[in-house]
N, C-alpha and C positions, 0 to 999 in steps of 0.2 A: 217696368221690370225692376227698374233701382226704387224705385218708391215702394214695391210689395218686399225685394228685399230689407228696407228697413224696418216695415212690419213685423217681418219673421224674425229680427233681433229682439224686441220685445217677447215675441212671444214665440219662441222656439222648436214651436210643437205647430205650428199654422203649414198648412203644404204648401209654401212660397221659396224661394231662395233664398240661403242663410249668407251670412257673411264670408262663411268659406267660401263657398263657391263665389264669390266675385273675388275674395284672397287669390283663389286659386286661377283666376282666371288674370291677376298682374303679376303669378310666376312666386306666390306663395308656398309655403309648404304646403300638401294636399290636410285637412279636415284639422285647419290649425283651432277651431273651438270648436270641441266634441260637444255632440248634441244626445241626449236620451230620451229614447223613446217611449218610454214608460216611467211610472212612477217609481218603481221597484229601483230598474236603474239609475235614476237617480239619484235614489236615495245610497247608493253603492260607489257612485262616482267619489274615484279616490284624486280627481284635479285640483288644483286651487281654484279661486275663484276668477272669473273670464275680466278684461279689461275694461274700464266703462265706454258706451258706445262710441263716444268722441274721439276719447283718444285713439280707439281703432283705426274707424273713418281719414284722421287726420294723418296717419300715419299711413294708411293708402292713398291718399289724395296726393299726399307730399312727393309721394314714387308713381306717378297715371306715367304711363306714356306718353311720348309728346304727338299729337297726329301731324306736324309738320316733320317727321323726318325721316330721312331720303329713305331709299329701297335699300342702300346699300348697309345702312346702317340695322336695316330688318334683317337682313342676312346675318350681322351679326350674332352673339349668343346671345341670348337673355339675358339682362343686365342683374345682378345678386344682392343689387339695393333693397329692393323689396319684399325677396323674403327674406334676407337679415333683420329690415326695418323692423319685420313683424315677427321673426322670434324673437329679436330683440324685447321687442313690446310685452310678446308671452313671458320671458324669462324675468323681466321684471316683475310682473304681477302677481307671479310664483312665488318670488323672494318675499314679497312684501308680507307684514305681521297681518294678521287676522281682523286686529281693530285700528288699525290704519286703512285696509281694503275697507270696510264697513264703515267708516267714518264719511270715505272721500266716497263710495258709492251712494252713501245716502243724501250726499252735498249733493251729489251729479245731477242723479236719474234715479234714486230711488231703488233699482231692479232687486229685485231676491238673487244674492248668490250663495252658493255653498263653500264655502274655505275651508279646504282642509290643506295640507301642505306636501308637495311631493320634490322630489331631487333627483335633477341628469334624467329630465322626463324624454323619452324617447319618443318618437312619431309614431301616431295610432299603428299607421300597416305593420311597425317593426315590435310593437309590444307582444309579451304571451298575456294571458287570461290572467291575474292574480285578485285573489282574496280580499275580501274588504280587509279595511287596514285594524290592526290591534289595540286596545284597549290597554290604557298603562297600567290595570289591574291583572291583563290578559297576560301581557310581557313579564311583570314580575311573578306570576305562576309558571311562566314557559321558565324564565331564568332560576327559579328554586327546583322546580324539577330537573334542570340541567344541575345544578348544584350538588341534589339529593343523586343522582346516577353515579355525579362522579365522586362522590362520598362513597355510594355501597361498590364501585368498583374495586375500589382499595380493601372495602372489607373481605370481596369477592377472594375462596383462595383455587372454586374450580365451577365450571358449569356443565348443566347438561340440559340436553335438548328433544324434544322429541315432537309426537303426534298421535292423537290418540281419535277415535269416532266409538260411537254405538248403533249405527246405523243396522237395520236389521237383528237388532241383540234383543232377548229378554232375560227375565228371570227365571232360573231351574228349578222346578217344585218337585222336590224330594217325596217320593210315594212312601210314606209314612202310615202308620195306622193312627187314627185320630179318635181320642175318646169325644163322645159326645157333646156338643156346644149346646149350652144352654140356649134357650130363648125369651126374651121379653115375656113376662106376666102382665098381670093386670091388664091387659088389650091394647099396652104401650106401643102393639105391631101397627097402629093405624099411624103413626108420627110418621113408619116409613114411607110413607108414599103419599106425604103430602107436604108441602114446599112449605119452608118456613115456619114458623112457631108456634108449635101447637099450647094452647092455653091449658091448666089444670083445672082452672076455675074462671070459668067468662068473669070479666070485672063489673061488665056492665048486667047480665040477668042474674048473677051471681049461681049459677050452674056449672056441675064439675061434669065435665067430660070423660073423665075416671076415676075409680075409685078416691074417695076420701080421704080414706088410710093413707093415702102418697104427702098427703097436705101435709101433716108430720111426721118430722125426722126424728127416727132414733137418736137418743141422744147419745153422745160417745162412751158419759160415763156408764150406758147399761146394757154395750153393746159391747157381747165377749172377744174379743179380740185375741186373746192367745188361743182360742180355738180354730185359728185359720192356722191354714198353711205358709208355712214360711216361703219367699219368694231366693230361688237359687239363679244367685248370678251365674254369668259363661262358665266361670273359670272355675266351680262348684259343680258342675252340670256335667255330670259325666257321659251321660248318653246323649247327650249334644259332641262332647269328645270326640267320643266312639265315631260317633257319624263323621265328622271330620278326618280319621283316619282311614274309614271306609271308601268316603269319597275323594280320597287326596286332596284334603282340601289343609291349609296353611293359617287360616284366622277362623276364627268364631265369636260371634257375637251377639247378642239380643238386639231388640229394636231399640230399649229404653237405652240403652249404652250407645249404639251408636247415633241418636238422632241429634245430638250435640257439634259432635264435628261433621257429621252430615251437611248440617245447616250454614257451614263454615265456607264448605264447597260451593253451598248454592249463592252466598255473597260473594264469591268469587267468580263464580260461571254467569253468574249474570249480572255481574257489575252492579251492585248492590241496587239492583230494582227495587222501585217504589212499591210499595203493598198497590193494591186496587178498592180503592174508598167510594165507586162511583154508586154503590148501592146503597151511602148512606141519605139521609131526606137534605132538602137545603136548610132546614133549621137545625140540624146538626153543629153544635160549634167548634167540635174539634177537629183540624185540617191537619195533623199529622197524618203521614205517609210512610214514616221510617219503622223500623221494628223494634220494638224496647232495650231499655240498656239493659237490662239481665239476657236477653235474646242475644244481642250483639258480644255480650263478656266472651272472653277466651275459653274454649271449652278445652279441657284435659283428661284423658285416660290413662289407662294400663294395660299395658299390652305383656302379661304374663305367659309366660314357656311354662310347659309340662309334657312329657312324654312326644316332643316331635309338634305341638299344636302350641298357637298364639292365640289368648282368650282374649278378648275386651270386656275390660270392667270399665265401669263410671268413675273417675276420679271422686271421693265424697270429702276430701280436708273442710269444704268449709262449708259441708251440709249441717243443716238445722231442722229441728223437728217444728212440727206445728201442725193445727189440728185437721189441717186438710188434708194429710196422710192416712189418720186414721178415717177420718167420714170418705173417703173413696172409696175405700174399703168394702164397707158396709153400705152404702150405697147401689155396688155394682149387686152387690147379696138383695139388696133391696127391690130391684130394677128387674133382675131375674129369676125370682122364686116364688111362689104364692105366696100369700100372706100366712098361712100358716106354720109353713118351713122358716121362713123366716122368723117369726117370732122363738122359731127354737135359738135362736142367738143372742136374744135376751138372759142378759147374768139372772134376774128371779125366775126366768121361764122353769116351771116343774118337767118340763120335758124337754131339758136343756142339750143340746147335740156336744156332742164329746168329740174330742180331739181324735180319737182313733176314728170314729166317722167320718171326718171331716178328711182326714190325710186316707181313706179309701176311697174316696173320688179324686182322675188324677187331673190332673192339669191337661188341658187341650194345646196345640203348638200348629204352626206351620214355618217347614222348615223350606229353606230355599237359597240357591247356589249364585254367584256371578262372581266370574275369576276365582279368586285364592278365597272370596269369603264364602262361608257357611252360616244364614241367618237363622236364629229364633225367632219365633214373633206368638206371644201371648193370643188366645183367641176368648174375645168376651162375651160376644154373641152372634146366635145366627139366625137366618132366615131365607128360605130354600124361594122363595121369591123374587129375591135381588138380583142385579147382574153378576155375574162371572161368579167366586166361590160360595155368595151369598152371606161371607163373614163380615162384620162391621165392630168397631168398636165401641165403650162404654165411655164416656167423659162425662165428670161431676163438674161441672162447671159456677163456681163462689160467685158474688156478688162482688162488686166492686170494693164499698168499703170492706170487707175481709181478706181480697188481695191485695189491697194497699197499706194492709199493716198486718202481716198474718199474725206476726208474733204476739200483739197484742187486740185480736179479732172480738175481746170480749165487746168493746168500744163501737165495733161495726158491726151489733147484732139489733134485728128491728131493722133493718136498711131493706126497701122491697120493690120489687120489681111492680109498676103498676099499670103501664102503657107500653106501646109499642114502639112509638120514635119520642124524643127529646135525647137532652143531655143528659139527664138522669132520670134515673130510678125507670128506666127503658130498656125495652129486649136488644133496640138498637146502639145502645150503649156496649152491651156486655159482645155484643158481637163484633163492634168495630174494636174492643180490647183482645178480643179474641184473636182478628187479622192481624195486629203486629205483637202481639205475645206468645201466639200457642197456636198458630191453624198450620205454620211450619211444621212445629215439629209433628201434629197431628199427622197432614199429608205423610209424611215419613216413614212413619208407622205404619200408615195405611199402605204404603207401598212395599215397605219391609214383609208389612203382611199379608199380601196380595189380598187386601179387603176392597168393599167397596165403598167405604168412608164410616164418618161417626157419631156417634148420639149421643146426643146433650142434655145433660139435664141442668137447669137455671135454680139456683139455691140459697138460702141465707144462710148455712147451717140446720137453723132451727125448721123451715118451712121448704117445700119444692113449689116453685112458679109456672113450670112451663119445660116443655121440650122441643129440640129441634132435632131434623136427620139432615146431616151436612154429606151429602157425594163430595165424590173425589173432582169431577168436574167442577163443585161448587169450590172446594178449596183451591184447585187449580186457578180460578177467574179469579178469587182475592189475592192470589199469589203472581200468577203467570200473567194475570192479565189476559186469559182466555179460556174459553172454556171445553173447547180439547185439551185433553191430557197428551197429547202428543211433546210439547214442550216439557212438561213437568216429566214426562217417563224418559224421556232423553237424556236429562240434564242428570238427572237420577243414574242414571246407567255409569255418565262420564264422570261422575263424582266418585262414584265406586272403583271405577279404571284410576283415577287419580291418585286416589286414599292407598290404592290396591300398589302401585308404584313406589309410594313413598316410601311405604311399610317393608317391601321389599329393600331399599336402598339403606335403612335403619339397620334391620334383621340380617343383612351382608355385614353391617359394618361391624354391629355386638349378636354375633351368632350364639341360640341359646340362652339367650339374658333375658332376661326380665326388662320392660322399659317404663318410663312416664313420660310422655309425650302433651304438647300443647299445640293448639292450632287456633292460632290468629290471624284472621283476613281484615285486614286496614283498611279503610276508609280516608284514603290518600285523596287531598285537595290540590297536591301538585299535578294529577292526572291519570299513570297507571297503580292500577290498584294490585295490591299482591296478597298474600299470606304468609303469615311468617310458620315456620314448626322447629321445633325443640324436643330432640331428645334426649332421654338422660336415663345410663344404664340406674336400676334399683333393685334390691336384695329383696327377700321375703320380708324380711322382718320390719324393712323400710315400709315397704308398700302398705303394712298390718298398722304401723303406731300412724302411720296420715292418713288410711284408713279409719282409724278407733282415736283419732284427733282429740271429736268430739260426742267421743259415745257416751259420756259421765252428762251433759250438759241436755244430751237427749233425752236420756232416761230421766233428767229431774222435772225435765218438761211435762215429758207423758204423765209421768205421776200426778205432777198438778192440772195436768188437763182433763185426766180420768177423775178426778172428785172436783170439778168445779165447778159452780153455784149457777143458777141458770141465766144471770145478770149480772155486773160487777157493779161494785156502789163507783156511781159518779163523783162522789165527792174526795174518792181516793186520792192521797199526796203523791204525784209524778212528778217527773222531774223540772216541767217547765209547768207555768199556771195555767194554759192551755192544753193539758192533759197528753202532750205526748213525750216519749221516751228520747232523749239526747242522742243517747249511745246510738239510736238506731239511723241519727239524720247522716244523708252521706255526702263527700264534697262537690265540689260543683267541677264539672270538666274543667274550666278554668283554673279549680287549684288542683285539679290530679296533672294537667298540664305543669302547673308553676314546682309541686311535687317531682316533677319527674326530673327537670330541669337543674333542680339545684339536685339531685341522687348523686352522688360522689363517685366518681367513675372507677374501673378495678385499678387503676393505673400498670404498673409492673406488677399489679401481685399473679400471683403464678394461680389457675383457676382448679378449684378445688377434685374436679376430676373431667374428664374427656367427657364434651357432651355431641351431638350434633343439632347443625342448626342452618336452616333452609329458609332462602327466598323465594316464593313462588308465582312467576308470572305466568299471565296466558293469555290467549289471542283466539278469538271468536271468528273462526268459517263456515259462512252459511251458503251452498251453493255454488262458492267456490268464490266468494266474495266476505273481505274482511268486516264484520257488526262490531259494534259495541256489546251489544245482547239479541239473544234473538228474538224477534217478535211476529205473530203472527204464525207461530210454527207448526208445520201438519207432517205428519207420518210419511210422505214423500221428500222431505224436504232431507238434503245430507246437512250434519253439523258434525265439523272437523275443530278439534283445539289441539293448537298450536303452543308446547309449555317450556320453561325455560325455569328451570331448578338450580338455585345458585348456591352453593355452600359459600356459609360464613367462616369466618376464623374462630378460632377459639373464644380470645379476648373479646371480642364484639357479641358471638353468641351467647355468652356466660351474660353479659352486659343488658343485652334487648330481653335474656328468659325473664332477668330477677325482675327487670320493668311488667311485662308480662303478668307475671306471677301476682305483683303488686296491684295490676288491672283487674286480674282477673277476684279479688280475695273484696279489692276495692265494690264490684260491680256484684258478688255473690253475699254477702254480709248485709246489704241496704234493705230497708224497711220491706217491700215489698217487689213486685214484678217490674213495677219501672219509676224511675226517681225521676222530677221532674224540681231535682237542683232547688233554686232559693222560691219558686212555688210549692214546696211537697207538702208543708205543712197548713199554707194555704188550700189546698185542696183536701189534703185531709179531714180541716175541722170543716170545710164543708160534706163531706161523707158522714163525719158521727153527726154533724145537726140533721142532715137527711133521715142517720139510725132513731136519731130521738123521736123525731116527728113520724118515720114508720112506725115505732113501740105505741105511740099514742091511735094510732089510724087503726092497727092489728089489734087494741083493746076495743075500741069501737066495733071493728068488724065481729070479735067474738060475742060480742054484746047481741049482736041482732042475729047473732047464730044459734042462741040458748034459745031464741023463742020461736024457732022456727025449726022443721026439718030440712037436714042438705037438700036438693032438689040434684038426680044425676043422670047423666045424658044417658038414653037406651037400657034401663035400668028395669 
């Protein structure tokens, strides 16, 4: 039995008798070296390392009992030498340094121990359960976060508290009379009901699956553009108004207006979840997960009073024109009309559509209620096939190199979609830019406008490549991580009860007033993640000149973008010898950090006028248990948030907006959709080498086009 127990000292895990148990048996403390019986907990054992076997043994042998003595002396108590001896022994081995235990163990015996250090260890029966032990990168993030509470405590000058579910709620579809929704032409209706990207033009038998005509785009300059209908925000929208007065309702808004700070809510209700990248191939080389810095920028509105009703407009200070405004345009004209009617929109066409025709067809809408809001939502096409209203929307979807420099897209024209997976010049490209750029705000819309998702078309400007039909399920799975919509219609709901809350707390405080409002949700590495909001009462006239900012700057663009040449000379003088624009590269997180850092705080100065300004926390209950996020979520499931609205002080709110402001002008201003810091323009001049080499490949292709007829599917 002594001999199998010194086996089991070696080797710990043998089903022999360990050394406790003979400890224990000369009046030891009970399980004086804890044993683990799996790997796991081992790997979790937060003890020092055990004593080498020697010294153990020697230290029981020195305390045996003596078998010579009397009965009388067995009556007495158990003598406390031995298990002093042997905490003794433990309390040393504890104390000792790391590579002093490893030095003298590897003199001894060799044995593997695990050293970590623990203090005033208590006996196994008397311990509770505690956590593996922390990591000194883990402590200095608990300790800054403790730092950071007790900072915004002080700024803190009241809170409030509440709870909010959507459990059982939906959206209220206002019985409306709806003019007529166009439908897909050219037999583009076969895209919808087949999965993934349908080709315009096989690459490989070089057979177009629809019309020809689609291969080329109108170009901008010959496409009438002040023949269309102007687009009328909320706060213009009278009969949107109207409706809001009929239906008691408090806000009004479009979808394009609200999908900004919508997207704000959803970084914040779901704790800035990862996009879902799992459908791209393994040769894929981009592993981003986040969503772009223009995506992430601060979004800001206007929330304008008239007649008893709160409109939302889009903040536009630091909008800029470029030409994928105007080809959306004419695009969706494209997408929707025969060929014939459409050519009426051509500036030479002899049977050119007039503006009075054009403003007698009206606009389609669906309007739709939750709480105090009253939504618009644009409708761009339908199809009495789909599920639920059968509406979907229209998306022009650019090419890479033209969203990564729009302003200067002459440079990214020739760039062509030619396969289906790689890192360039792939369907699978433009879609995983799609997941963290734009499938958000899509979902949005589509929910804004009780659709059933969206249609894509893949484009250079100059050429269309291809189309997809994205469901809402499908946006759902790159967003939620699932492909029930149960999550995504939830969170959707509680964002609007949120927004719906705020607005309210704003509208008590400057009743009647005009506002400008900002909402930023942080992406906190000390832990809990918040958003921040600012409001700030604003006059008409204010609202008009950051409105009309830069309407001079817009208008000179259009102009040159409507007479511009069909190629720009590459050997033009830019500002770097690498052909791209300075003004446009923007700073790296780093210096907008180091920027913000040295910003001169207000000190005493007295702040310019009363604003308000809010920290907002929340807490995820799924079931009746605290998540991070929810996941995995189905239409039975209750989700409860728990939120905690802190006002700021003046001086501090005045302080964190103009930061803000400076983010937000920082992150809307940059070259393109998303800046990727001191790579941009490394990846750039890879985009125009790719434009060069498609201009060469597309002259080639037209080459073997002149001697041959198109060849077109079911024709």
């Amino acid at each position: 039995m002594y001999r199998a127990s010194l086996r089991s000292v070696s080797d710990p895990l043998r089903g022999h008798v360990c050394i406790s148990c003979l400890a224990r048996g000369f009046g030891a403390q009970p399980r004086a070296r804890r044993f683990h019986t799996s790997p796991w907990l081992r790997s979790q054992a937060t003890e020092s390392a055990p004593l080498p076997i020697e010294e153990q043994l020697k230290a029981l042998e020195k305390h045996l009992p003596d078998r010579n003595t009397t009965a009388k002396s067995k009556k007495e108590p158990p003598a406390q030498e031995p298990k002093k001896a042997v905490q003794k022994a433990a309390k040393q081995g504890a104390s000792r340094p790391r590579k002093e235990a490893s030095a003298k163990q590897e003199a001894n015996d060799k044995i593997p121990r695990e050293p970590t250090q623990t203090k005033n260890k208590k006996p196994r029966g008397q311990q509770s359960p505690t956590p593996p032990p922390l990591s000194n990168q883990a402590r200095q993030v608990m300790a800054n976060h403790r730092s950071q509470n007790a900072q915004l405590l002080v700024w803190i000058t009241k809170k409030d508290t509440g709870k909010i579910n959507a459990n059982r709620h939906s959206l209220k579809a206002l019985n409306v009379e709806t003019p007529e929704v166009p439908r897909l032409s050219f037999g583009l209706d076969r895209v919808l009901f087949n999965p993934g990207v349908y080709h315009l033009r096989d690459p490989r038998s070089r057979v177009y699956n629809f019309d020809p005509y689609l291969g080329s785009i109108m170009p901008v300059t010959e496409f009438d553009f002040e023949s269309l209908k102007e687009y009328i925000t909320s706060s213009k929208d009278d009969l949107l108004r109207g409706l809001a007065r009929k239906e008691k309702k408090k806000y009004i808004g479009s979808s394009s207006s609200m999908t900004s700070v919508l997207s704000h809510f959803h970084y914040l209700l779901s704790n800035w979840r990862e996009v879902n990248t799992t459908v791209m191939s393994r040769g894929f080389q981009d592993r981003l997960r986040t969503f772009t810095r223009l995506l992430r920028a601060p979004a800001a509105m206007f929330l304008r009073y008239q007649d008893g009703v709160y409109a939302i407009d889009a903040d536009k200070e630091h909008d800029s024109a470029n030409i994928l405004m105007n080809l959306g345009k004419s695009m969706e004209k494209l997408l929707t009309l025969p060929k014939e009617d459409f050519e009426r929109y051509r500036r030479s066409s002899a049977n050119k559509i007039s503006a009075e025709e054009e403003q007698a067809v009206p606009e389609a809408y669906h309007y739709s209620t939750y709480g105090d809001f009253l939504m618009r939502s644009q409708l761009d096409a339908y199809d009495p096939r789909l599920p639920g209203t059968g509406m979907f929307d229209l998306k022009t979807r650019a090419v890479a190199s033209i969203r990564m420099d729009a302003k200067n897209f002459e440079h990214g024209l020739g760039y062509e979609i030619r396969k289906a997976q790689g890192t360039y010049e792939s369907y699978e490209r433009e879609y995983y830019d799609m997941i963290r750029a734009a499938l958000l705000k899509y979902s949005l819309q589509v929910r804004i406008g009780r659709m059933d998702g969206i249609f894509v078309a893949f484009h250079n400007i100059e050429r269309i490549f291809g189309f997809q039909y994205i469901s809402l399920p499908e946006l759902d799975t790159a967003l939620h991580g699932q492909y029930d919509t149960a999550l995504g219609d939830r969170e959707f709901l509680l964002s609007l009860q949120l927004w719906n809350k705020l607005l309210d707390k704003m509208t008590a405080h400057f009743p009647k007033q005009s506002l400008r409002i900002h909402f930023e949700t942080r992406d906190s590495a000390e832990g809990t993640h918040y958003m921040y909001i600012y409001a700030e009462p604003v006059t008409e006239d204010e609202i008009h000149a950051i409105q009309t900012k830069n309407q001079a700057e817009i208008d000179a663009y259009q102009r040159r973008v409507l007479d511009l040449p069909s190629y720009a000379n590459e050997d033009n003088d830019l500002n770097d010898a690498e052909g791209i624009p300075a003004e446009f590269d923007s700073p790296s997180p780093a210096a907008e950090a180091a920027a913000e850092a040295t910003t001169p705080e207000t000190g005493d100065e007295t702040p310019p006028k009363e604003i308000l300004g809010f920290a907002l926390t929340i807490r995820n209950i799924v079931d009746g248990e605290h998540v991070e996020r929810p996941i995995q979520f189905q239409e039975s499931n209750k989700w409860t948030v728990d939120y905690e609205l802190n006002h700021l002080n003046q001086k501090k709110a005045w302080e964190l907006y103009k930061l803000c402001q400076r983010r937000r002008k920082v992150a809307l201003t940059g070259r393109g959709e998303d800046e990727l810091e001191d790579t941009t323009n490394v990846y750039i001049r890879r985009l125009r080498a790719l434009a060069k080499k498609g201009r060469k490949y597309r002259m080639e292709q037209d080459k073997l086009d002149e001697n041959s007829e198109p060849v077109v599917l079911r024709e």
